[in-house]
MDTraj code that builds the backbone (N, CA, C; nanometers):
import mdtraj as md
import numpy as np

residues = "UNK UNK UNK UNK UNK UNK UNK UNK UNK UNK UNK UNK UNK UNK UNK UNK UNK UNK UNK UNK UNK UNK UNK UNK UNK UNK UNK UNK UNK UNK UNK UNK UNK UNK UNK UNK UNK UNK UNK UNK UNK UNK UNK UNK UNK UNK UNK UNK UNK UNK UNK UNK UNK UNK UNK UNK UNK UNK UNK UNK UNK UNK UNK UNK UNK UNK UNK UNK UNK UNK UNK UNK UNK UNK UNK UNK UNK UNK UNK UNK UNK UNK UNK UNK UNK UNK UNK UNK UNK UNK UNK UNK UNK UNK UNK UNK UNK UNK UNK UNK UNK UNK UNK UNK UNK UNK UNK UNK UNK UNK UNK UNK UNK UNK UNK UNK UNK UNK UNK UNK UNK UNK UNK UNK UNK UNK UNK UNK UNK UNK UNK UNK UNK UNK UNK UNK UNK UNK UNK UNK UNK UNK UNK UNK UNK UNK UNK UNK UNK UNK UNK UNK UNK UNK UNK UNK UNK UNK UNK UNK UNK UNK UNK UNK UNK UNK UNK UNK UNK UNK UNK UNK UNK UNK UNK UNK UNK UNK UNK UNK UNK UNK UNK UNK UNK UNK UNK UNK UNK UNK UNK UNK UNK UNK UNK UNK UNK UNK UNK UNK UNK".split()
xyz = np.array([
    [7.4735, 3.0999, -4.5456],
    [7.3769, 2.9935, -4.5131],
    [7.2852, 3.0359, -4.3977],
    [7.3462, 3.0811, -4.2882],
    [7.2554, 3.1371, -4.1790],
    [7.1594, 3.2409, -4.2187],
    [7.2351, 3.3332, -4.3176],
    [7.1412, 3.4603, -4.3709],
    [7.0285, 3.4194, -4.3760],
    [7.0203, 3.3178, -4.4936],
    [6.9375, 3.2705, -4.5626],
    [6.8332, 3.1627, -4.4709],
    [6.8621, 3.0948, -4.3779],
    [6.7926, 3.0499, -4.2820],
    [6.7065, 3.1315, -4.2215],
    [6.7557, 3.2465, -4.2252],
    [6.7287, 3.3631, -4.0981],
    [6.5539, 3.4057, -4.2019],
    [6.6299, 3.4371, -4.3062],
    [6.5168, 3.4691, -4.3974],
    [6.4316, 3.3968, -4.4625],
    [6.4675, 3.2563, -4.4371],
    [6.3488, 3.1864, -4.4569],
    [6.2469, 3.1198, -4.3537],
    [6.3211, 3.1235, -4.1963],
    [6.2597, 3.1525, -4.0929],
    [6.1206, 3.2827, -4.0877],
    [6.1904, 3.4080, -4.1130],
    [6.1186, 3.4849, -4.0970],
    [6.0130, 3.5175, -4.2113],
    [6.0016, 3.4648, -4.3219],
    [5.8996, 3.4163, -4.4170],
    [5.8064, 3.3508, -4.4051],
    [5.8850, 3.2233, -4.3203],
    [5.7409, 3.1037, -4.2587],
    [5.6577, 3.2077, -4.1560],
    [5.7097, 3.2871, -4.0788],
    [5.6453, 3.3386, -3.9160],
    [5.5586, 3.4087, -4.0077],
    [5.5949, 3.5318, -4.1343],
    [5.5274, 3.6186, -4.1692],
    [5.4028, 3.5830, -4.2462],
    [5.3999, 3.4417, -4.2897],
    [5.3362, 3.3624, -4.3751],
    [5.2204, 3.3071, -4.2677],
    [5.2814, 3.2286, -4.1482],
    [5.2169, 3.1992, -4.0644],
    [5.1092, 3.3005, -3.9605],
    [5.1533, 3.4167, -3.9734],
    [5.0794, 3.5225, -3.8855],
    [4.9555, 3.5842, -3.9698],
    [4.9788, 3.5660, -4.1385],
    [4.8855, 3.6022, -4.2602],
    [4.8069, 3.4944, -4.2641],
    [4.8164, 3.3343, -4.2571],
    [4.7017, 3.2498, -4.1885],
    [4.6561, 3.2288, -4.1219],
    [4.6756, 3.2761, -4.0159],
    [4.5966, 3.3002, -3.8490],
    [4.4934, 3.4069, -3.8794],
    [4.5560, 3.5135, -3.8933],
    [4.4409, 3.6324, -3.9726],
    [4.3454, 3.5964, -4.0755],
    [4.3226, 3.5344, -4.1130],
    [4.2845, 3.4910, -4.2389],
    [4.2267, 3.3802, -4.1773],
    [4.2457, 3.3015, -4.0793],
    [4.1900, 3.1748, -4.0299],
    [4.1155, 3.2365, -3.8924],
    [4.0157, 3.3352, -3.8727],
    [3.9454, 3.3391, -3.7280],
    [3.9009, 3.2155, -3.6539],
    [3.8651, 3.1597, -3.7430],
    [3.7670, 2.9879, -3.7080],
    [3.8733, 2.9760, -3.6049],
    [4.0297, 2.9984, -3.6279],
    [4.0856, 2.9379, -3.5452],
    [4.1514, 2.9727, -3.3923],
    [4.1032, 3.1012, -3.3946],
    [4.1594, 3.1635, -3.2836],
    [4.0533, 3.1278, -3.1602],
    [4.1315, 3.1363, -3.0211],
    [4.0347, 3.0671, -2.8926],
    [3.9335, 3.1052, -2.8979],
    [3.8227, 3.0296, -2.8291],
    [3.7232, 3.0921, -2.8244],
    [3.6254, 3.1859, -2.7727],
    [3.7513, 3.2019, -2.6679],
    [3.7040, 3.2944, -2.5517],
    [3.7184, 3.4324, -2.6278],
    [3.7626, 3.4662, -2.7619],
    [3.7337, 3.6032, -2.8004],
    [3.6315, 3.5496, -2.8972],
    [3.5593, 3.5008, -2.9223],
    [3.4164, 3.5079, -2.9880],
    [3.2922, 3.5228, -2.8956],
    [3.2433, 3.6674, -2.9612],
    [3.1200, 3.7499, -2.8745],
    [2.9962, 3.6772, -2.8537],
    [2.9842, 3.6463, -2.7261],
    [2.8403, 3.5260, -2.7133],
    [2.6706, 3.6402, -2.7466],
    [2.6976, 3.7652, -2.7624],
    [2.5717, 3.9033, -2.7402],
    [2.5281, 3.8355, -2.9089],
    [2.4224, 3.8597, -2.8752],
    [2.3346, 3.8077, -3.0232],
    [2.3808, 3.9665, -3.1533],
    [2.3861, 3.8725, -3.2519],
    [2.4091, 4.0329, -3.3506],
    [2.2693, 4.0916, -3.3782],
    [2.1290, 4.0247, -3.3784],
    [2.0587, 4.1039, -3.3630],
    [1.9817, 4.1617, -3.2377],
    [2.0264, 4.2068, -3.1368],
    [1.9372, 4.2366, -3.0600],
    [1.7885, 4.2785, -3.0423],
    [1.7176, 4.1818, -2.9264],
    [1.5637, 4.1864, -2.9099],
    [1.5265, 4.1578, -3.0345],
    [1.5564, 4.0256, -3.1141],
    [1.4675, 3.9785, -3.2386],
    [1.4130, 3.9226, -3.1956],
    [1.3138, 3.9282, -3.2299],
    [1.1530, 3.8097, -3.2359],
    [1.0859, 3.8172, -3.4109],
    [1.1373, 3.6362, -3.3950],
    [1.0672, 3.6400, -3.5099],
    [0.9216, 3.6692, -3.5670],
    [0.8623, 3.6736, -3.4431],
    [0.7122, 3.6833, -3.4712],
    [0.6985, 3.8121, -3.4452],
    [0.7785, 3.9174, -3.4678],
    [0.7350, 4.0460, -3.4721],
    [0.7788, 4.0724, -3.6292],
    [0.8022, 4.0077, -3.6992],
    [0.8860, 4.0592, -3.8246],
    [0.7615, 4.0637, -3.9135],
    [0.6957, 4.1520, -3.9979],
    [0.5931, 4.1396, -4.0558],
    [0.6466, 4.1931, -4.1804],
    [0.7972, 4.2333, -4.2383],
    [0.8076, 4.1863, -4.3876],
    [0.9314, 4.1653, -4.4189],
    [0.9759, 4.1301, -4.5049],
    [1.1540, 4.1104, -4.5545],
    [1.1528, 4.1284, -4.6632],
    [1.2542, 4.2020, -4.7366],
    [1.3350, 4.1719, -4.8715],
    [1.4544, 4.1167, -4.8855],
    [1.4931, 4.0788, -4.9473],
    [1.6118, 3.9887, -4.9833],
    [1.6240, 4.0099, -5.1411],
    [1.7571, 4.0519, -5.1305],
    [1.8571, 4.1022, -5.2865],
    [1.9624, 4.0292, -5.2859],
    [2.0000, 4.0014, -5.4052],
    [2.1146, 3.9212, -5.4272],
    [2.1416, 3.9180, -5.6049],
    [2.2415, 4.0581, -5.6266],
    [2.2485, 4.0757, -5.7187],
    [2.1265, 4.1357, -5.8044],
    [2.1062, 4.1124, -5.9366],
    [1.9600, 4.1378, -5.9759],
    [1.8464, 4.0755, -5.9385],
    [1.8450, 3.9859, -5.8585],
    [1.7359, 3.9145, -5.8276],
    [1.7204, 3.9507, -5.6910],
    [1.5573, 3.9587, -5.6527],
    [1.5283, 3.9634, -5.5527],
    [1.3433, 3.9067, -5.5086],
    [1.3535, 3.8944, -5.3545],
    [1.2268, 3.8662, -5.3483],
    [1.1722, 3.9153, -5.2095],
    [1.0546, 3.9040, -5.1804],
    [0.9594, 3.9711, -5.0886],
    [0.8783, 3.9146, -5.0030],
    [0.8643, 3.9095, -4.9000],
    [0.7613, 3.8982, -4.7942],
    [0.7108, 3.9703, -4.7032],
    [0.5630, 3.9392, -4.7195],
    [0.4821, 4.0168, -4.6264],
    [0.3982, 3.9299, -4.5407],
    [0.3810, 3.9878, -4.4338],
    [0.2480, 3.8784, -4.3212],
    [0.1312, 3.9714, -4.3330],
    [-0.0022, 3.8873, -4.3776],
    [-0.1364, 3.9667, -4.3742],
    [-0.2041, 3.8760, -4.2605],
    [-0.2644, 3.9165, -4.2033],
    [-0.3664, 3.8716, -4.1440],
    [-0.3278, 3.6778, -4.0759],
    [-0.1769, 3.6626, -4.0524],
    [-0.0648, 3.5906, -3.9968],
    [-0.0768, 3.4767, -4.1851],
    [-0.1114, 3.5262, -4.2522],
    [-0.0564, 3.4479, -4.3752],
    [0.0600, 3.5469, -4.4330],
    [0.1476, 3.4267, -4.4706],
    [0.2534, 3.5025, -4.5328],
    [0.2432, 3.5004, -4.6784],
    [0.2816, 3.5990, -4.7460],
    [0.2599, 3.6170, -4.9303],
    [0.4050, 3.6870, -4.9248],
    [0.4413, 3.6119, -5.0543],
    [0.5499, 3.6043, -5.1604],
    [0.5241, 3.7132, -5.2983],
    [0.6477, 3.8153, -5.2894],
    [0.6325, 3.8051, -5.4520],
    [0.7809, 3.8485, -5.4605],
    [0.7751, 3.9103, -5.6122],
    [0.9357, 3.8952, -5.6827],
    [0.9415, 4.0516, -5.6262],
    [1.0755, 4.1054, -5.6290],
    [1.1094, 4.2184, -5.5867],
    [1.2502, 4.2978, -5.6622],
    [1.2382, 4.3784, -5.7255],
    [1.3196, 4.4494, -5.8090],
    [1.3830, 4.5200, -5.7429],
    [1.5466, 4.4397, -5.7673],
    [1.6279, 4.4534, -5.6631],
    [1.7016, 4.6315, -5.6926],
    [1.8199, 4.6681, -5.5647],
    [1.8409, 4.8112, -5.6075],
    [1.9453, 4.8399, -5.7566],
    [2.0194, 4.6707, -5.7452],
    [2.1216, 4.7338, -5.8909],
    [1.9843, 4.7328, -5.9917],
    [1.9198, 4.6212, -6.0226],
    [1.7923, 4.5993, -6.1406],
    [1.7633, 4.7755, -6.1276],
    [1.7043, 4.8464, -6.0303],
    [1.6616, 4.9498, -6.0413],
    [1.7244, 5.0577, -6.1057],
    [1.8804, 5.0280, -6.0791],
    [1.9540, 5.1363, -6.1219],
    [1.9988, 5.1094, -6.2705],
    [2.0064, 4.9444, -6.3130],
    [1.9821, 4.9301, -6.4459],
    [1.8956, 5.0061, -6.5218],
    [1.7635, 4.9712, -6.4181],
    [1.6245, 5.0691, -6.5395],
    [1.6521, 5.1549, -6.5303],
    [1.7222, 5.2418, -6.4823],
    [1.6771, 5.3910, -6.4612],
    [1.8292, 5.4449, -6.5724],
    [1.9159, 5.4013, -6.5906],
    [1.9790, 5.4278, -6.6666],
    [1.9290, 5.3967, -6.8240],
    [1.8508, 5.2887, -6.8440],
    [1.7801, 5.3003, -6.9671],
    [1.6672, 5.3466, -6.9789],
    [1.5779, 5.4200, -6.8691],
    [1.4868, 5.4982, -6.8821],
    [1.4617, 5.5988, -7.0245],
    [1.5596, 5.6223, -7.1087],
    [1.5245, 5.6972, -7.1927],
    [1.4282, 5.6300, -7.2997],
    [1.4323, 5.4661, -7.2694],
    [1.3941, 5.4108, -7.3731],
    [1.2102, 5.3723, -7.2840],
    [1.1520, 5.3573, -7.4158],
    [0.9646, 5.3820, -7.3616],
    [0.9458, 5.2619, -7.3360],
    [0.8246, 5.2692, -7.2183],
    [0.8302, 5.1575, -7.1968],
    [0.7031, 5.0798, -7.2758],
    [0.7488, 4.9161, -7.2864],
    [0.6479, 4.8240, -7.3919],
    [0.4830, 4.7980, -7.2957],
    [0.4109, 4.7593, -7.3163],
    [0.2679, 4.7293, -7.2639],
    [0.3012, 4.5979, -7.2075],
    [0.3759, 4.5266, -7.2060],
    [0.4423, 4.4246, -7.1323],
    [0.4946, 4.4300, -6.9780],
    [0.5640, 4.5683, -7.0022],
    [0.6279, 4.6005, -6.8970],
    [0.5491, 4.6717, -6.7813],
    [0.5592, 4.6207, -6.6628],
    [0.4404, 4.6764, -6.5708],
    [0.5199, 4.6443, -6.4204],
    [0.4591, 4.7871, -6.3299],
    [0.5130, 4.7749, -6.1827],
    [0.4374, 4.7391, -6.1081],
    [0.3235, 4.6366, -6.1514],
    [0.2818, 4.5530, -6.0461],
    [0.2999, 4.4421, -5.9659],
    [0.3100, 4.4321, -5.8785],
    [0.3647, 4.3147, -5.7636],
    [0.2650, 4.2211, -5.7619],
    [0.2805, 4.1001, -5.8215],
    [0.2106, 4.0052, -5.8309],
    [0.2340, 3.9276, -5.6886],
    [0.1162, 3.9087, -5.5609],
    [0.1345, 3.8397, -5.4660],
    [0.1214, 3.6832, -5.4520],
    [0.1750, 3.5845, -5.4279],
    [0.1077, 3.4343, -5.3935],
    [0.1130, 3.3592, -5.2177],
    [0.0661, 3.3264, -5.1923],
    [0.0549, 3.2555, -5.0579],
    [0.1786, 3.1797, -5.0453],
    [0.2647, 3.1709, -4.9352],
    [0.3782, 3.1331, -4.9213],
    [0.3342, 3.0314, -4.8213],
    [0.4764, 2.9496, -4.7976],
    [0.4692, 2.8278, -4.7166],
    [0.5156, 2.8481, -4.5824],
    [0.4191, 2.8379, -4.5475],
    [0.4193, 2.9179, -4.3717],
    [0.5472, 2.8295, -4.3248],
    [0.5856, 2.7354, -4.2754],
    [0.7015, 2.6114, -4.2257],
    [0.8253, 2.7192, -4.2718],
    [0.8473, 2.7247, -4.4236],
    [0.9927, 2.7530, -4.5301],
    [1.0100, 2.9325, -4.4411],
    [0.8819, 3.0147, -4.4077],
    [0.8771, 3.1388, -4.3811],
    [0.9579, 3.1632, -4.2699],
    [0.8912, 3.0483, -4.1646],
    [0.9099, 3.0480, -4.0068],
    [1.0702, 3.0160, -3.9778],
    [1.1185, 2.9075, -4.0472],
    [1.2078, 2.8215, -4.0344],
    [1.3461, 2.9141, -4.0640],
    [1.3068, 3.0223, -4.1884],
    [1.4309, 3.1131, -4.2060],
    [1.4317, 3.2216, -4.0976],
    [1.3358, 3.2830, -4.0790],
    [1.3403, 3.3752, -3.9854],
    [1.3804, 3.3755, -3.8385],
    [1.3557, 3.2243, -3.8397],
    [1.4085, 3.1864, -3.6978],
    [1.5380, 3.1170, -3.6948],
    [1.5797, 3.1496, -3.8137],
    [1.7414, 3.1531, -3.8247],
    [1.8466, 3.2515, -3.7145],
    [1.7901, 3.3235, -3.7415],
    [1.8492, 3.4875, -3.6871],
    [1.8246, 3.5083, -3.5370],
    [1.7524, 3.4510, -3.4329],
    [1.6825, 3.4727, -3.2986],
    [1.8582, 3.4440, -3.2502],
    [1.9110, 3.3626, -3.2778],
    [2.0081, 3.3459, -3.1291],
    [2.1547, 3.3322, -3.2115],
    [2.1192, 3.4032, -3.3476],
    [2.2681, 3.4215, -3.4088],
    [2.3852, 3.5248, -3.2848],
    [2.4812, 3.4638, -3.2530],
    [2.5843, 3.5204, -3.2051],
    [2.6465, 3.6392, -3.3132],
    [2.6953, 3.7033, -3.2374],
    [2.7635, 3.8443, -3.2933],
    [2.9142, 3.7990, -3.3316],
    [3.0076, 3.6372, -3.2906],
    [3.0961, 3.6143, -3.3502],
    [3.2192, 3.7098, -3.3581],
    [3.3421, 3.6749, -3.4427],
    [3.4280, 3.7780, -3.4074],
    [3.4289, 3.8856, -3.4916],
    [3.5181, 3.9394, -3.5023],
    [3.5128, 4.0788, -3.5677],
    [3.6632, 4.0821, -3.6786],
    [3.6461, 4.0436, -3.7541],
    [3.7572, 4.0323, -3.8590],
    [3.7754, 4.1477, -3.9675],
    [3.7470, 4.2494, -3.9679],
    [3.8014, 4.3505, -4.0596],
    [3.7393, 4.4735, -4.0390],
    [3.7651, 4.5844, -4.0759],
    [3.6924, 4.7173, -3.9946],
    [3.6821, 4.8157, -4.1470],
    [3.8035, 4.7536, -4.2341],
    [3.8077, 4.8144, -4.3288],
    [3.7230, 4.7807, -4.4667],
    [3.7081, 4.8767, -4.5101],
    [3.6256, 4.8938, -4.6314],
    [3.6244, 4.8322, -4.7803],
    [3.7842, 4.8439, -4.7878],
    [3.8231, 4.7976, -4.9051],
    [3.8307, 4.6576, -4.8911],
    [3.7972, 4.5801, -4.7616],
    [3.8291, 4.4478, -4.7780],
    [3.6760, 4.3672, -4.7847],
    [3.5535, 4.4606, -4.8284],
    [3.4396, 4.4030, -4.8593],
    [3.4506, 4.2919, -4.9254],
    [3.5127, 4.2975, -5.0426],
    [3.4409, 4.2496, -5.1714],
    [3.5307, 4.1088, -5.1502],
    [3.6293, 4.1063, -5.0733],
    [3.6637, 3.9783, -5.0439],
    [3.6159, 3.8908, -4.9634],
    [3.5276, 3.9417, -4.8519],
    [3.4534, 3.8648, -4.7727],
    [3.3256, 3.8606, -4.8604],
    [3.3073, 3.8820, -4.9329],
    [3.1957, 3.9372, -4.9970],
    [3.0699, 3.9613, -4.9348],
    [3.0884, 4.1084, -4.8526],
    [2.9798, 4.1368, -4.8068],
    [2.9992, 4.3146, -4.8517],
    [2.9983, 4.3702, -4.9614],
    [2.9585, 4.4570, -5.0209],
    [2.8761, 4.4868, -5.1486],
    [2.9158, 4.4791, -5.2786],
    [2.8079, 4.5271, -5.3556],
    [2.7923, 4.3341, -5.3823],
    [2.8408, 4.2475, -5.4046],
    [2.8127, 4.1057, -5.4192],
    [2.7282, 4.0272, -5.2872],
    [2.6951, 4.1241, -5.2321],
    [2.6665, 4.0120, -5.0806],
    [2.5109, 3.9912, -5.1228],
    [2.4402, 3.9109, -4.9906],
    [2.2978, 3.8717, -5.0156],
    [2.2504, 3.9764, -4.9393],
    [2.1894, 4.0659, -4.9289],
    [2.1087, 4.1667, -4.8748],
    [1.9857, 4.1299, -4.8082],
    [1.9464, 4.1516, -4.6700],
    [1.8430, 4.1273, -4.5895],
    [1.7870, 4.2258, -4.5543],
    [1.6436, 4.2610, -4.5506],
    [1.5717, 4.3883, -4.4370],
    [1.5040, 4.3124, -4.3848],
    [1.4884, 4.3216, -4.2743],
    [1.3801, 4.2877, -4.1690],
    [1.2736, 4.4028, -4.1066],
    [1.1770, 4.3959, -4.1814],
    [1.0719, 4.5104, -4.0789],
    [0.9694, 4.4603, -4.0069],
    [0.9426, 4.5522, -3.9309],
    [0.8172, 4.5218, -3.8059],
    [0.7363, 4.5495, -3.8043],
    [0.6108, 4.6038, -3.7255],
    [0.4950, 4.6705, -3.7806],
    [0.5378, 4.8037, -3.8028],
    [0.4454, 4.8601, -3.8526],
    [0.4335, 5.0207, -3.8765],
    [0.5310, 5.0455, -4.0018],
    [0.5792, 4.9030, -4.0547],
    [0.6864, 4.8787, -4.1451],
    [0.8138, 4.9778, -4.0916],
    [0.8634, 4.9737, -3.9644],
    [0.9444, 4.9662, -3.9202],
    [1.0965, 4.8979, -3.9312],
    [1.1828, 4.9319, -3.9560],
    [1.3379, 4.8589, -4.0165],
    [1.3706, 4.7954, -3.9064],
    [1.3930, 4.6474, -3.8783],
    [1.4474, 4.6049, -3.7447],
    [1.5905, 4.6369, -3.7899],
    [1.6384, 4.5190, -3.8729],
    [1.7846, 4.5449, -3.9780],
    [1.7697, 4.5417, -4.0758],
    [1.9269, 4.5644, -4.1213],
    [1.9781, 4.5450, -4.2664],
    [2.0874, 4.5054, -4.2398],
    [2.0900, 4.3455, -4.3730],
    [2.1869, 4.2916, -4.3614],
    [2.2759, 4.2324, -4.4186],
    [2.3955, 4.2309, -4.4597],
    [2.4361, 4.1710, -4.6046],
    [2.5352, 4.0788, -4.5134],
    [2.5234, 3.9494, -4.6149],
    [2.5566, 3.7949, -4.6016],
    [2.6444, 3.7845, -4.6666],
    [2.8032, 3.7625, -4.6560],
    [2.8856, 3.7581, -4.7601],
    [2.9257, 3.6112, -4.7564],
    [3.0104, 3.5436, -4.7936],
    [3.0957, 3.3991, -4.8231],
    [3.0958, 3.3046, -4.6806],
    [3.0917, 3.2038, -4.7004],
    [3.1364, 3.0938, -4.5851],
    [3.2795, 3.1000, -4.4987],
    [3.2674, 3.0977, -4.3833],
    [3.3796, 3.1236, -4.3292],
    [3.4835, 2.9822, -4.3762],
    [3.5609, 2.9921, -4.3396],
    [3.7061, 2.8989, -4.4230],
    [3.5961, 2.7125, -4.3651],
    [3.5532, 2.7100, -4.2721],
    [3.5516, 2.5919, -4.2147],
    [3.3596, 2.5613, -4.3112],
    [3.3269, 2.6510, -4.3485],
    [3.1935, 2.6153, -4.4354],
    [3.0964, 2.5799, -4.3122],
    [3.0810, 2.5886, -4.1901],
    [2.9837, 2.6000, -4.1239],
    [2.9553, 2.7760, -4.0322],
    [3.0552, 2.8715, -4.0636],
    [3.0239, 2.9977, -4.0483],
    [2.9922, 3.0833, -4.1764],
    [2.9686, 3.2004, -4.1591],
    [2.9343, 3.3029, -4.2338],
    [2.9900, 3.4516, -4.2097],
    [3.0564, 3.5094, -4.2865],
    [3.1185, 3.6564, -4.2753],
    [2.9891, 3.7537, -4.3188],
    [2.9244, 3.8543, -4.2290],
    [2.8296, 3.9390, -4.2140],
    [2.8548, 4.0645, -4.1748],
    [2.8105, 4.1473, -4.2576],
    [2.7983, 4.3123, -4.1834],
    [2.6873, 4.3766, -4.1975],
    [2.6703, 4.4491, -4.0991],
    [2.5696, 4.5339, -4.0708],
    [2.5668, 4.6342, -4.1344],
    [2.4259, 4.6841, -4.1802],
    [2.4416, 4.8118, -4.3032],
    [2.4774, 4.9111, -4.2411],
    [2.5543, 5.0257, -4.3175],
    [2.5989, 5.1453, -4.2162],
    [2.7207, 5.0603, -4.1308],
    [2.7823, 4.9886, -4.0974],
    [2.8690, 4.9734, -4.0277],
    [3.0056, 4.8922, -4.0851],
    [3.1152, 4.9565, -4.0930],
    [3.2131, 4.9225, -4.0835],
    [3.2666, 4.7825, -4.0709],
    [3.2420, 4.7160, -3.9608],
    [3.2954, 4.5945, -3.8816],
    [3.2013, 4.5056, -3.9720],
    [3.3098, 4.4016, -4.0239],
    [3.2855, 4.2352, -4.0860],
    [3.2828, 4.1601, -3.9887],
    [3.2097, 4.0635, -3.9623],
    [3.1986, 3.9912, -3.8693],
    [3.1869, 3.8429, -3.8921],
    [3.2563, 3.7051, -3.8268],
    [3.2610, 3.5814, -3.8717],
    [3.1587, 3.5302, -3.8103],
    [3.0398, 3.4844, -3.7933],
    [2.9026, 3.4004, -3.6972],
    [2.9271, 3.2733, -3.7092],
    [2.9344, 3.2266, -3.6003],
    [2.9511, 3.0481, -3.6135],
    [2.8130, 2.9641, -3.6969],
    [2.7771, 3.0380, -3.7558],
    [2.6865, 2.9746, -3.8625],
    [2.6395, 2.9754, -3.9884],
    [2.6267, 2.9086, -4.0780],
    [2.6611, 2.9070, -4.2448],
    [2.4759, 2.9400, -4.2975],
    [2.4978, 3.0640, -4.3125],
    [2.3765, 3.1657, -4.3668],
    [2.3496, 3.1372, -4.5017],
    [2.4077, 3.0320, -4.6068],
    [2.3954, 3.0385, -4.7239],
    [2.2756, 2.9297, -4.7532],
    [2.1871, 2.9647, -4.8530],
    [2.0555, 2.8947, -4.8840],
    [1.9048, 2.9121, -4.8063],
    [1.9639, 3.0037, -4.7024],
    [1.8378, 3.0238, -4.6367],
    [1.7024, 3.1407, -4.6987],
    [1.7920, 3.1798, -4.7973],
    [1.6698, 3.2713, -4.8190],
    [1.7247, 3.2311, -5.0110],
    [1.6015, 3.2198, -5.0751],
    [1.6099, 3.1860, -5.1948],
    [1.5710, 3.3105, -5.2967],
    [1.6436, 3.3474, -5.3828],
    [1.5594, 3.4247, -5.5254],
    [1.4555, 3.3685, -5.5497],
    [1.4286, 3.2578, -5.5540],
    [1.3246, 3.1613, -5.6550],
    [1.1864, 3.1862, -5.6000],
    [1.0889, 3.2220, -5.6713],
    [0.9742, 3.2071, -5.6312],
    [0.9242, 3.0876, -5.5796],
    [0.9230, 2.9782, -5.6352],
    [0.9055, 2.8487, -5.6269],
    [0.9549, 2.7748, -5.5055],
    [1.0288, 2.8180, -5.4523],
    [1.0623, 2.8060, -5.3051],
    [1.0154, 2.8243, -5.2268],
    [0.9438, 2.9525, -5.1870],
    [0.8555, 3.0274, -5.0916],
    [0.7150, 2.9727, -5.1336],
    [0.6790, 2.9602, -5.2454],
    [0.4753, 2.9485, -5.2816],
    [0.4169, 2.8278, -5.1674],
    [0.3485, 2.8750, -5.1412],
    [0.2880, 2.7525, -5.0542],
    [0.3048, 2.5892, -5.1145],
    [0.3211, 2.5064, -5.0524],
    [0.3176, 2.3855, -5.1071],
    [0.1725, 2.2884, -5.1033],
    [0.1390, 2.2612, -5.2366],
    [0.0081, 2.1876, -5.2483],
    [0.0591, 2.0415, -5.2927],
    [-0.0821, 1.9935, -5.2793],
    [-0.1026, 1.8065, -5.2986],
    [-0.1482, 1.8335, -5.4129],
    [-0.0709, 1.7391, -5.4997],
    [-0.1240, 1.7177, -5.6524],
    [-0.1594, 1.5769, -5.6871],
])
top = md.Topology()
chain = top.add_chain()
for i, resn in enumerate(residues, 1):
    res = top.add_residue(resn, chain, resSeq=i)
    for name in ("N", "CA", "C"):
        top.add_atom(name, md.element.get_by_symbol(name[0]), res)
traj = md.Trajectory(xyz[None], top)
């Protein structure tokens, strides 16, 4: 009877130490990093973005402080075509980037998402545990460039942290998953129709 106490004691602890890990939201807060994860962002230096998410993707650029929208052929889509490259292409099919005037407010409002995002904690270092946070080949993909089309970042957005007001994020090239006390999901849309400027009808 004690055995068996003993071992079902030490089941709950081992059980309990695998939801703590698994639960960052819940650990003090004095180990969550107050240093912004992007350092020296300004949104008003950002003069273009892409955003991927899966096969879909989309684009922004600032001309002359108007922002324009178009669709953007993301890197799996690319690697789709290029594996059926053997096949010709139809008079349909064309690599031109159709631009439209975007909605300056929807532009501003995402970008200034990111100015005072905290760097949050640091929950996994390892590789193989991407696809569960989902911030590897499933995540939402961000670039941010500057003038001279300059790379500020790159950034992939994986799942809601357990409490649905954080977000699990990693930095391209880097190792470390990270939890941000803030829920990154919906801010940047596939849809064209989202971004086009908004008119009075």
């Amino acid at each position: 009877m004690k055995k068996n106490l003993l071992i079902l004691f030490g089941t709950f602890f081992f059980a309990l130490i695998v939801w703590t890990l698994e639960r960052p939201d819940l650990l003090p807060k004095g180990d969550v990093s107050e240093a912004l994860l992007i350092p020296r962002y300004d949104a008003a230096q950002v003069m273009r973005v892409e955003y991927e998410h899966l096969i879909y993707g989309i684009q922004l650029k600032r001309e002359n402080e108007i922002w324009k929208v178009a669709l953007l052929e993301s890197s799996l889509k690319k690697n789709l075509n290029t594996s059926e490259s053997t096949l010709a292409k139809t008079d349909e099919e064309t690599d031109e980037v159709v631009w439209y005037n975007a909605d300056d407010v929807t532009v501003k409002t995402a970008l200034g998402i990111f100015g005072d995002l905290s760097q949050g904690i640091v929950v996994s270092t390892n590789p193989e545990k991407r696809a569960f946070y989902q911030v590897g080949a499933a995540a939402q993909k961000i670039r941010f460039y500057g003038r001279d089309d300059k790379l500020i970042i790159s950034l992939f957005v994986g799942k809601n942290g357990p409490d649905y007001d954080s977000n699990y994020v990693r930095l391209d090239e880097v190792d470390e998953v990270r939890l941000v006390e803030r829920s990154l999901q919906g801010i940047f849309s596939i849809e064209l129709e989202d971004w086009k400027e908004k008119t009075d009808n």
